[in-house]
N, CA, C and O atoms as CSV, one atom per row, in Angstrom:
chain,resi,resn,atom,element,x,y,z
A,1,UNK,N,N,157.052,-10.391,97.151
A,1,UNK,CA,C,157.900,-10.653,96.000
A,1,UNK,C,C,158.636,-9.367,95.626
A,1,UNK,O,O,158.148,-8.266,95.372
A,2,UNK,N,N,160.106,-9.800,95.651
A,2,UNK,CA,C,160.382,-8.208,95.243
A,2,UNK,C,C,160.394,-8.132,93.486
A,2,UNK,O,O,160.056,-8.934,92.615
A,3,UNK,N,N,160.861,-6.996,93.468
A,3,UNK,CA,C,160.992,-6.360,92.011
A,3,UNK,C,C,162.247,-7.187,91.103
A,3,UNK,O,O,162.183,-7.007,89.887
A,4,UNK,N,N,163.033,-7.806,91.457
A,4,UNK,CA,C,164.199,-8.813,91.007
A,4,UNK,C,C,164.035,-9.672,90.671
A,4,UNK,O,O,164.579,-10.116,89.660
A,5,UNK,N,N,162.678,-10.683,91.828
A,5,UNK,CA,C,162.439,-11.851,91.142
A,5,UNK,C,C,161.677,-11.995,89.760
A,5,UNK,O,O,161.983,-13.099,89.309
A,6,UNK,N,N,160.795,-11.325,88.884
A,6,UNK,CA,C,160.229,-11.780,87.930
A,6,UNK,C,C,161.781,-11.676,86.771
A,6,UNK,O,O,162.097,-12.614,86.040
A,7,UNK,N,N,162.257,-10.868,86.815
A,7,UNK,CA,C,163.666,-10.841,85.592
A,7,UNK,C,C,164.366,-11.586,86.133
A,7,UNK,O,O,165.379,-11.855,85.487
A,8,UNK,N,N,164.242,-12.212,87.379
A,8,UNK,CA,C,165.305,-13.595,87.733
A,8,UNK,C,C,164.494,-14.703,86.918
A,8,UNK,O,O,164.997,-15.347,85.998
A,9,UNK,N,N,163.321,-14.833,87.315
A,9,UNK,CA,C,162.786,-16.202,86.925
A,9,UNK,C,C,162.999,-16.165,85.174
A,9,UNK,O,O,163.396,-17.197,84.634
A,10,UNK,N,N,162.757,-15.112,84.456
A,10,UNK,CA,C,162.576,-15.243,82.918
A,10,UNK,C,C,164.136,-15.277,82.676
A,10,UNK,O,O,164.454,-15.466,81.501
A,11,UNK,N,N,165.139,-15.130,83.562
A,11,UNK,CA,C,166.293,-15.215,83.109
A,11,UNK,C,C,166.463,-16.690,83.259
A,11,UNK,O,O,166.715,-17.251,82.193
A,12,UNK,N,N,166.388,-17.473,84.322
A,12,UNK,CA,C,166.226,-18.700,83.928
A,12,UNK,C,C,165.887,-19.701,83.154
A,12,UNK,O,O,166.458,-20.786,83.041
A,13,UNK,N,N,164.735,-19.234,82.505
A,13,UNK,CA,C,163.908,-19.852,81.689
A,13,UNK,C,C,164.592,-19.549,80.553
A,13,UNK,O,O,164.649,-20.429,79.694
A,14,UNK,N,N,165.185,-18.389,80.329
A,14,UNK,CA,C,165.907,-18.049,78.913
A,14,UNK,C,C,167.445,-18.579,78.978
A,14,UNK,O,O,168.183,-18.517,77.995
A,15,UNK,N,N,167.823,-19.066,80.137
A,15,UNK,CA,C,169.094,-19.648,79.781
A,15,UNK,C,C,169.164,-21.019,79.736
A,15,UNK,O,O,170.142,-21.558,79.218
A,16,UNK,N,N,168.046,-21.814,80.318
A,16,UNK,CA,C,167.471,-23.125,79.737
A,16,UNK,C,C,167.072,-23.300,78.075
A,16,UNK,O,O,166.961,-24.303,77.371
A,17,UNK,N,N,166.949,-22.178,77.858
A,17,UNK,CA,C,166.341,-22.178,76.197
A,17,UNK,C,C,167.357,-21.336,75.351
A,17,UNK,O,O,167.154,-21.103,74.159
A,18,UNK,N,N,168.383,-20.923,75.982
A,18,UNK,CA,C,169.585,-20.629,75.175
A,18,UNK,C,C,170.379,-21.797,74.861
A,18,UNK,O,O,170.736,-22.178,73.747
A,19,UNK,N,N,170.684,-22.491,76.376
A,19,UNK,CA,C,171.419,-23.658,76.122
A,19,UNK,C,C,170.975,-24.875,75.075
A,19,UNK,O,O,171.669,-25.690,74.467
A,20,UNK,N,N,169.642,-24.681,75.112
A,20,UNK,CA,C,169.131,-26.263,74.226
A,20,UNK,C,C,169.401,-25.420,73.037
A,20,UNK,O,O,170.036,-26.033,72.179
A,21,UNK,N,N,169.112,-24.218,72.739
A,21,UNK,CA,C,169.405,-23.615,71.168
A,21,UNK,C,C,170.502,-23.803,71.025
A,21,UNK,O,O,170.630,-24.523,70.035
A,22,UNK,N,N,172.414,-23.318,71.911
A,22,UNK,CA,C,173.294,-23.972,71.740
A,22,UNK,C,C,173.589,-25.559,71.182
A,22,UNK,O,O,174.352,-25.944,70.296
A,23,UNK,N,N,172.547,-26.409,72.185
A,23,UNK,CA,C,172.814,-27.903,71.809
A,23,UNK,C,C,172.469,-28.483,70.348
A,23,UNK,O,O,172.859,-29.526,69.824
A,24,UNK,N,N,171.104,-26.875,69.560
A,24,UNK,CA,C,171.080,-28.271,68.976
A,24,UNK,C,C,172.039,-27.315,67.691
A,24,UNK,O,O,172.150,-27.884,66.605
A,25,UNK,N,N,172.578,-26.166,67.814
A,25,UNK,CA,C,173.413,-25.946,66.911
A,25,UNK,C,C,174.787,-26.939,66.936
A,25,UNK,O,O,175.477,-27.314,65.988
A,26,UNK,N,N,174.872,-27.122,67.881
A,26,UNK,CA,C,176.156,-28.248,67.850
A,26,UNK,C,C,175.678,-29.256,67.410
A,26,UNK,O,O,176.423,-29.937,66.705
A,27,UNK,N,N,174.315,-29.727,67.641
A,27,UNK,CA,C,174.540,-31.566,67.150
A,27,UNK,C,C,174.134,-31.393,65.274
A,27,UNK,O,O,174.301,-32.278,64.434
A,28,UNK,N,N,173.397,-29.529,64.948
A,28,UNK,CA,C,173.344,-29.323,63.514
A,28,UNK,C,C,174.597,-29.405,62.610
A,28,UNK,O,O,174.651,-29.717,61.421
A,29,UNK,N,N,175.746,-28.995,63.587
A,29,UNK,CA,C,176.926,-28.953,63.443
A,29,UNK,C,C,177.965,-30.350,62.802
A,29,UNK,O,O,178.666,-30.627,61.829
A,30,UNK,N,N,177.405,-31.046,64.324
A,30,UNK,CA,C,177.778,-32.831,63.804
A,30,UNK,C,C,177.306,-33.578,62.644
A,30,UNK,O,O,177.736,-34.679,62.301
A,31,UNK,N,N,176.104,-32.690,61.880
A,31,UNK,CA,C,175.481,-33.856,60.635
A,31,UNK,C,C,175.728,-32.707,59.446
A,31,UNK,O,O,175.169,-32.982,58.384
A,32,UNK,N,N,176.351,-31.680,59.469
A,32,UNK,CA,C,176.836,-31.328,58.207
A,32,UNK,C,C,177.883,-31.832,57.451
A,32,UNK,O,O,178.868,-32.200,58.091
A,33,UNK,N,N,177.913,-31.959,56.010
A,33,UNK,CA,C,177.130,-30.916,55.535
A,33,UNK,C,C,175.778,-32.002,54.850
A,33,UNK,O,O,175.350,-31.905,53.700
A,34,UNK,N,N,175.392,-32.795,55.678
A,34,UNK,CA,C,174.045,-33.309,55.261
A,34,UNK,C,C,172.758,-32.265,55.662
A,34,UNK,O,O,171.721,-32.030,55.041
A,35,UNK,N,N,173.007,-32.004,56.305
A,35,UNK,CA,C,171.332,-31.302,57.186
A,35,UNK,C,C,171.814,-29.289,56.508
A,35,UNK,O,O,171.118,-28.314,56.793
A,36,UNK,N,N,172.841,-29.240,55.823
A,36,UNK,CA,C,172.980,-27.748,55.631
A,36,UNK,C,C,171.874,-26.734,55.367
A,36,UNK,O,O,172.003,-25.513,55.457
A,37,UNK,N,N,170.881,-27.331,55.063
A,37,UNK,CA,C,169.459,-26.208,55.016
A,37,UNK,C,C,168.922,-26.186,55.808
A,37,UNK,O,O,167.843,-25.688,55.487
A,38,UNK,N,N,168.934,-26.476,57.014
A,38,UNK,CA,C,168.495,-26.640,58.071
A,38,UNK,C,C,169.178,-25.039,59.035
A,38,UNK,O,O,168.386,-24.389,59.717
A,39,UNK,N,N,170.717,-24.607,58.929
A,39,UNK,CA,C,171.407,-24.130,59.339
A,39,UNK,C,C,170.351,-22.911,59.605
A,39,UNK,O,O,169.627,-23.114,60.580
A,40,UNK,N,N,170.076,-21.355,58.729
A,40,UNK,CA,C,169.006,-20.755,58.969
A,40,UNK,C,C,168.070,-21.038,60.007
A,40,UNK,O,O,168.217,-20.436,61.071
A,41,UNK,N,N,167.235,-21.760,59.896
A,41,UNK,CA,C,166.311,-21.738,60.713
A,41,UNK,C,C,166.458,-22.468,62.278
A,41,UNK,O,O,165.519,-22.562,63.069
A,42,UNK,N,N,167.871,-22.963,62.530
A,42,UNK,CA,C,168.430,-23.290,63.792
A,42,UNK,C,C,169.155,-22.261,64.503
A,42,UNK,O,O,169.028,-22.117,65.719
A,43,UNK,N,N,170.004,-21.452,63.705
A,43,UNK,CA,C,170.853,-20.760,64.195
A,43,UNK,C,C,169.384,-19.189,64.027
A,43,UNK,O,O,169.534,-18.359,64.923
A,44,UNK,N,N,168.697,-19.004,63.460
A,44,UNK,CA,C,167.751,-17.762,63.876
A,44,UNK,C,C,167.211,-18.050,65.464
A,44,UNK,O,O,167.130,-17.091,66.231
A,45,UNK,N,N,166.846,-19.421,65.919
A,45,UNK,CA,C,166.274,-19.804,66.993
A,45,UNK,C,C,167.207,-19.630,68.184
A,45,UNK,O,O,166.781,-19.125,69.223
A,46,UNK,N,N,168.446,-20.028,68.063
A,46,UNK,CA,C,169.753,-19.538,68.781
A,46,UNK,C,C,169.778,-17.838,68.585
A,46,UNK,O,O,169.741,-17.253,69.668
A,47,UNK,N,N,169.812,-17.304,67.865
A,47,UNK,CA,C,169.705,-15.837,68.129
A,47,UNK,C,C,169.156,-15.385,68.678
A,47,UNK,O,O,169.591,-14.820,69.682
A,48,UNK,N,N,167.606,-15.370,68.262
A,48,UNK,CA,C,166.785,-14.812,69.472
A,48,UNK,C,C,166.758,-15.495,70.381
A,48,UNK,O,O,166.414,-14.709,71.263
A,49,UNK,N,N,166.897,-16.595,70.911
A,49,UNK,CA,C,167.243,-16.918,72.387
A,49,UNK,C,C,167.866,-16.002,73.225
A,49,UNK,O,O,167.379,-15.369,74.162
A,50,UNK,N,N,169.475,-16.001,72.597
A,50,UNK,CA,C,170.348,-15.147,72.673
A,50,UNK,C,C,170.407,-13.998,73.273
A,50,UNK,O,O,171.116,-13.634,74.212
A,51,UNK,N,N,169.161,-13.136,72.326
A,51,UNK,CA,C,169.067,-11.767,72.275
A,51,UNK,C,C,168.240,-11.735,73.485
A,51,UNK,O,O,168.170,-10.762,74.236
A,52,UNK,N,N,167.613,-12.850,73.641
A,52,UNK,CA,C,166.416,-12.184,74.793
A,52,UNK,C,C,167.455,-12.465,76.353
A,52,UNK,O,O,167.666,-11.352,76.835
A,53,UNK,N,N,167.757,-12.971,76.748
A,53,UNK,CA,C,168.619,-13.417,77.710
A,53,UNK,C,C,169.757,-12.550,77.766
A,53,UNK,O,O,170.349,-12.444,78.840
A,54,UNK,N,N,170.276,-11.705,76.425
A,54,UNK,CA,C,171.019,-10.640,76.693
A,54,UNK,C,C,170.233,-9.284,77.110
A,54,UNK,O,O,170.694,-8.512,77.952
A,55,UNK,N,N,169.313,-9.121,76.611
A,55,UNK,CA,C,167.646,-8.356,77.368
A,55,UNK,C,C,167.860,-8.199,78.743
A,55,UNK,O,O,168.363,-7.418,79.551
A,56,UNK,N,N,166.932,-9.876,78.628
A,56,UNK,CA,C,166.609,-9.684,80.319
A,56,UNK,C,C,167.967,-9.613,81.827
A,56,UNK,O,O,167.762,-9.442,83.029
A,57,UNK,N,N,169.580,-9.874,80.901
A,57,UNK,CA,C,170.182,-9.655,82.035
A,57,UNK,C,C,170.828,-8.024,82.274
A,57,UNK,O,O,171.431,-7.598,83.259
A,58,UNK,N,N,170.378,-7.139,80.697
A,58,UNK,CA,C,171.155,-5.610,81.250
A,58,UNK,C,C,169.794,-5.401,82.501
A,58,UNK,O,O,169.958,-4.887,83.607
A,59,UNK,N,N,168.227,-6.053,81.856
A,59,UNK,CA,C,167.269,-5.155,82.722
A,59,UNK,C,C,167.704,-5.851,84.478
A,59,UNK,O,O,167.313,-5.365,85.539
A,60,UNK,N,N,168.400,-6.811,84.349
A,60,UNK,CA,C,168.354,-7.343,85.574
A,60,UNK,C,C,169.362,-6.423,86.404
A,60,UNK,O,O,169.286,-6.014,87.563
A,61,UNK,N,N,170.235,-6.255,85.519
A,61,UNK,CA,C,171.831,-5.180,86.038
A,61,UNK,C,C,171.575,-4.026,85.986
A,61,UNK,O,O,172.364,-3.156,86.355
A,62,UNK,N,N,170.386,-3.793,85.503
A,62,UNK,CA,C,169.916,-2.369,85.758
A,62,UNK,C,C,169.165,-1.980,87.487
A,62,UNK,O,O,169.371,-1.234,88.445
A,63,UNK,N,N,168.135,-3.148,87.004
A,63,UNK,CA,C,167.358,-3.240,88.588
A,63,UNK,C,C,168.346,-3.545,89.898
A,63,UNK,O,O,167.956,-3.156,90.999
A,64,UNK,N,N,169.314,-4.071,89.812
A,64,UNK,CA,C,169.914,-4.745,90.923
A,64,UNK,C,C,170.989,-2.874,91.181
A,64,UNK,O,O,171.559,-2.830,92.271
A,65,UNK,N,N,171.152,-1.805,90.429
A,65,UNK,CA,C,172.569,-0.788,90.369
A,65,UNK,C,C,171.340,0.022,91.185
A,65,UNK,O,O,171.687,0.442,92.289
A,66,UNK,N,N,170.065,0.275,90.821
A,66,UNK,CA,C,169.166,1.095,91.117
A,66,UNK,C,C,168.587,0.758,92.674
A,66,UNK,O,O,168.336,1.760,93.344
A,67,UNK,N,N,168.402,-0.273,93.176
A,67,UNK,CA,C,168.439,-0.668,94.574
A,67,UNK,C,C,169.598,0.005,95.355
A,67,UNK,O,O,169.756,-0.234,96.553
């Protein structure tokens, strides 16, 4: 196994779980402004998604410049 694949695989997994955080800000999107308290605690879950998947791809662009 090289050194690429474990920040490949968690990059996957984090862009499966970015996208559903995208989806469900959009469908939070479609039922406002009924569901508006909801907004916070959907869009924090979309952030750190976010953040981690922006993480794991500098460490990935790091590992891949250093090879």
């Amino acid at each position: 196994m090289s050194d690429l694949e474990e920040p490949r695989r968690r990059m996957q997994k984090l862009q499966s779980r970015a996208g559903t955080a995208m989806m469900k800000l959009h469908d939070l999107a479609e039922d406002l402004p009924s569901k508006w308290t909801e907004i916070m605690a959907v869009a924090k879950i979309a952030f750190h998604a976010f953040a981690e998947l922006g993480a794991v791809k500098r460490e990935l662009a790091e590992s891949e410049n250093t090879q």
